[in-house]
C-alpha positions, 0 to 999 in steps of 0.5 A: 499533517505529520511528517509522513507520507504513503509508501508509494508502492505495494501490492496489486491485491492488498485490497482484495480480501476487503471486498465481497467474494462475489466482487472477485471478478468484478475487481479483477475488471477493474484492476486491469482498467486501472493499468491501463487509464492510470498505472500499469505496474510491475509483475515480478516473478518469484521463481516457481512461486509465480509472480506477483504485482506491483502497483502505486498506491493512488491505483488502489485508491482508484479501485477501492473507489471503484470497487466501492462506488463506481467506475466513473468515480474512480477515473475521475479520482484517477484523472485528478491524480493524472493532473496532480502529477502522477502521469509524470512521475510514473512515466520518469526514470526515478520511478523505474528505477524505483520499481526496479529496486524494489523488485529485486529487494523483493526477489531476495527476500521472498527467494532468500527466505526458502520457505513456501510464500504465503499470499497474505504475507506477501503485502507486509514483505513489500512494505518492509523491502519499501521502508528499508529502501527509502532509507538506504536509496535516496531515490525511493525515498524521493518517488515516495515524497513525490507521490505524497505530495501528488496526494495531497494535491489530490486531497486538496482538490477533491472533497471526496478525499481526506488523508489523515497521519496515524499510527498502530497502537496495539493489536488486540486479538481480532482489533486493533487500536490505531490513533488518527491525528485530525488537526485539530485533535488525535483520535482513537479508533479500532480497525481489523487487526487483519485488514490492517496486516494485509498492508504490512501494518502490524508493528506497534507505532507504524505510521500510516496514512488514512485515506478517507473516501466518499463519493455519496453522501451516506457512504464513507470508507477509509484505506489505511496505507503504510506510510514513511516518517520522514524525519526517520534516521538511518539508524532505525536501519536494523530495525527496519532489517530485523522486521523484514527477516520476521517478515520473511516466515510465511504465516500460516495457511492451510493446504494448497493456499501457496501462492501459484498465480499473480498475487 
């Protein structure tokens, strides 16, 4: 695989928009399952915007699992993270301290920006604050390592997961082309240009990592989480700056979309 990893924080609700209207109770149900078998996350207030929450990205595995196939098959995928390693490196202190960073980066964008904060927005200002992070404080960069090789380990004990390194090629009005790296050979594929903006992928050459789920035979879904390239210098610093500050102006919404409730 390529040197990446999975950011390994982003939004609780990144997932949402991916699933059927009619599932919207049946999600929130399963979230908050997740909080409490696996990973509680952070709720962080952005003022009167309202709050949203954080939450680690094997916890939106488990609900895409869940939400796609069934509960029992997301607290098994959830208990093999658990022995992976994840319960512990949730509970250590460098991931708190983590959360904590994160939060305030967070906090200072969205408040800084002094604009109305759009929901579909929100994922790609954690990512930003994320990446920026794992440059400027080792200790987000070293809970991102920690979490991809808790994946891994997962990957490797669970048929029903694949994870595979990628990049954003170009968007293409609604598409967008993204190149998979199998092992063995690169693939080209197109993917919702919006799905993939729903977790801050949207710049040409972001790396990703795909994770490619099955839990039955004839039915297969594949997750695209913004990913860390770790052989990235310091100096992509003020590239990563100059994306959070685009990432600040809220996309377009219609009237009464404003984020008000937790996200």
């Amino acid at each position: 695989m390529d040197a990446f990893c999975e950011v390994p924080i982003t939004s609780a609700t990144a997932l949402d928009a991916a699933f059927a209207s009619g599932k919207k109770y049946a999600i929130q149900k399963y979230r908050q399952m997740i909080r409490h078998f696996l990973d509680p996350g952070m709720k962080v207030s952005i003022g009167h915007a309202g709050t949203l929450q954080l939450t680690s990205i094997p916890a939106l595995a488990c609900l895409a699992t869940a939400g796609r196939w069934s509960v029992n098959d997301a607290k098994h995928l959830a208990s093999t993270y658990k022995e992976a390693g994840l319960k512990d490196l949730l509970k250590s202190k460098r991931y708190q301290q983590s959360l904590k960073l994160i939060e305030k980066a967070v906090q200072q964008s969205i408040r800084g920006s002094g604009k109305p904060v759009s929901k579909s927005n929100v994922p790609l200002v954690i990512t930003q604050c994320v990446m920026t992070l794992s440059i400027t404080e080792p200790i987000v960069r070293e809970v991102g390592v920690l979490m991809g090789e808790i994946s891994a380990k997962v990957d490797e004990r669970l048929q029903q997961m694949k994870r595979l390194p990628g990049r954003l090629v170009r968007v293409e009005g609604p598409n967008a082309l993204v190149v998979i790296n199998s092992g063995d050979r690169e693939e080209l594929r197109f993917v919702d240009a919006a799905y993939l903006r729903s977790f801050g992928i949207y710049e040409k050459g972001t790396p990703f990592v795909m994770h490619q789920l099955s839990w039955s035979p004839d039915s297969t879904t594949a997750i695209y989480f913004p990913a860390l390239d770790l052989e990235a210098k310091s100096e992509k610093l003020s590239d990563l700056e100059t994306q959070l500050k685009n990432a600040e102006t809220p996309l377009p919404e219609p009237p009464g979309k404003a984020v008000n409730a937790e996200l």
